[in-house]
Structures are given as C-alpha cells and as structure tokens.
N, C-alpha and C positions, 0 to 999 in steps of 0.2 A: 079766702083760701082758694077760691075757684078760679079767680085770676091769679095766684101766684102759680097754680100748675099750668095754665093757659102760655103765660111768660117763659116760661120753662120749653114745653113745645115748641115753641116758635122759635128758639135761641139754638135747638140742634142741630136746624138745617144749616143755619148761618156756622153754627162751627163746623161741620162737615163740611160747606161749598170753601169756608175758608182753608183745612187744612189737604182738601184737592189741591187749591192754585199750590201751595206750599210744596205739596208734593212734587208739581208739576215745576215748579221753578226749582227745585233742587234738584231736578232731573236733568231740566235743559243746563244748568253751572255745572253739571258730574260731565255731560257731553260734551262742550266749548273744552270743559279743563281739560278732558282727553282727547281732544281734535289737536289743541295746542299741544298737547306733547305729545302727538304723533304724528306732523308735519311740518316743512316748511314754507311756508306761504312766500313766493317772493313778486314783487313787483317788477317790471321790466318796462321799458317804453311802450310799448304796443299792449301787452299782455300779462296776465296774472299767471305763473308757473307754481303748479303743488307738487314738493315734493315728500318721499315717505320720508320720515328720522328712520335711524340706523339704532338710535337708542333713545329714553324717555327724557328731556327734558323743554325746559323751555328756553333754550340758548337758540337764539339763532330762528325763532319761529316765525314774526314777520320780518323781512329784512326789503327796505328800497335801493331797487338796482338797476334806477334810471340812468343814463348816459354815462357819464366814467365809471359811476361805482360796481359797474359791473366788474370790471378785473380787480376791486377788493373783495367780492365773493371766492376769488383761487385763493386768499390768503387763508381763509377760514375750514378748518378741518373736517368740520361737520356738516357743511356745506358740501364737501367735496367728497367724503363718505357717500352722501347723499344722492352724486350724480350731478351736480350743477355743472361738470364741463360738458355734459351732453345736452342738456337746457341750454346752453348760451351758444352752442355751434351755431 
C-alpha cells in the first residue's frame, strides 16, 4: 500500500509539467492563428514587406512577389486595401 501512494506522488508532477507544455503550445497556435489573420506577409526580391489586413481572414496572408509577380499583387483587392501600391513604389 505504501508504494502505491508513493506512485501516486510522483505521477502529479509529470501531469502538471505535462499539462504547462499543453498550455503553452495552445497559446503559441492561438498567436500564429491571429498573426495570420491580421497581416500580410509578402515576399519581394530584396525584402520581406508586413502589411496590416483591413479585415480577418486568411486570404492573401503569405503571398510571393518576386520579379513579375509583383504587378499581380494590383490585381488583388485585399492587397490593395492594404496599401501594397505604397510597398512596391
């Protein structure tokens, strides 16, 4: 009986340090999810440009805008809400 409460003991810390990381990695996926829907990351030749969304989603949140594909960024509405024709001057 004395080592079944001993076992006992020892098993609380371990669910404790386990349900920290738990908390902690559901914290850092609540942050990433809200970083993504409240900018847009774009790639450009030289540089990374972040801009704020105008509203939540995830349209348009990485987008690569190396060499031509920069002038499909004007086609794109959310983009351009955004402010990308003042990024690409």
């Amino acid at each position: 009986m004395d080592n079944v409460g001993r076992e006992q003991q020892r098993g609380t810390p371990h669910k404790a340090t386990e349900m920290k990381i738990a908390a902690i990695i559901i914290v850092t996926v609540a942050v990433i999810g809200f970083t993504a829907l409240n900018f847009h990351f774009i790639l450009l030749d030289g540089s990374l440009k972040v801009l704020t969304k105008t509203h939540l989603s995830l349209e348009d949140t990485f987008v690569d805008a190396r060499g031509a594909k920069k002038f499909k960024l004007l086609l794109k509405p959310a983009l351009l809400e955004a402010g990308v024709r003042e990024t690409l001057k």
